[in-house]
Phi, psi and omega in degrees: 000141206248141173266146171284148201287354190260003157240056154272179153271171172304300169320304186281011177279312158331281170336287149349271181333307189264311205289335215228340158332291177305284178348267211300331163321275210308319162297316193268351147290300190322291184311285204323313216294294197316344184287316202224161203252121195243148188270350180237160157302179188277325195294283178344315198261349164279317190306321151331304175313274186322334192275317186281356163273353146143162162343126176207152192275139166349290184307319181276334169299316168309321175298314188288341218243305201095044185215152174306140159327282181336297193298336186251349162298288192326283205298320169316309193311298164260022169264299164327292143347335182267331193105007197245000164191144168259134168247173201200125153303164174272137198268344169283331189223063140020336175273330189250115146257116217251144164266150179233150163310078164309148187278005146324278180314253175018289185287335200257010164267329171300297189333325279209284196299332214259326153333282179289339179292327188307313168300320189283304183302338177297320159348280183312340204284322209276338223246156174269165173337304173306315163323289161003281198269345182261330172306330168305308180286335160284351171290313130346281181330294171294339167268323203292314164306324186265004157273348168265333162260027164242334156308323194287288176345292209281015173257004189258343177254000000 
């Protein structure tokens, strides 16, 4: 029998809370994205994303994004080729190359954003007050959780 989240305890509220938070995130970008006819991928547009916090290397973009060296080479490659990100050596270290956010790239990540907020809000639209106000308060949430797991990074590095 599945409990209503507000007569769970705290421990199966967690639980819930991890097992089924990413899944449904990750579904309900995908549908909005499927929805709509967009100049970038869902990939594309994380890499962009991971790109507009500043300049990062192959290797690392790959690491954030959850992709093969090979595969993210590829794809910088043709986010370049669009105008939508540059690369660039280090004038101290001739090996490393960092990519950057073209203001291409910029603009077509507002776009990006500004698409799906469009979608989603007609959605949100659909949805009642109360839906409303607890979606406001997981957002609070969800941001606050990701000021905790970006300390835990950069305290990892």
């Amino acid at each position: 029998m599945d409990l209503a989240p507000r007569d769970r305890n705290r421990s199966q509220q967690v639980e819930y809370v991890s097992s089924q938070l990413l899944a449904r995130a990750a579904l309900l970008t995908r549908l909005l994205i499927n929805q709509m006819a967009v100049d970038v991928s869902r990939t594309e547009a994380g890499v962009l994303n991971t790109l507009d916090g500043g300049p990062r290397r192959i290797t690392e973009l790959a690491e954030l994004e959850g992709l093969a060296q090979p595969t993210m080479t590829l794809l910088v490659k043709r986010l370049e080729q669009r105008g939508l990100v540059t690369r660039e050596r280090q004038v101290d270290d001739g090996r490393v190359v960092l990519v950057y956010l073209a203001e291409a790239g910029r603009t077509a990540l507002r776009a990006f954003r500004a698409q799906v907020g469009a979608a989603l809000q007609e959605y949100l639209a659909e949805t009642s007050d109360e839906q409303i106000e607890a979606l406001a308060a997981a957002t609070d949430t969800l941001a606050t959780l990701v000021a905790i797991l970006q300390r835990g990074a950069a305290g990892a590095s």
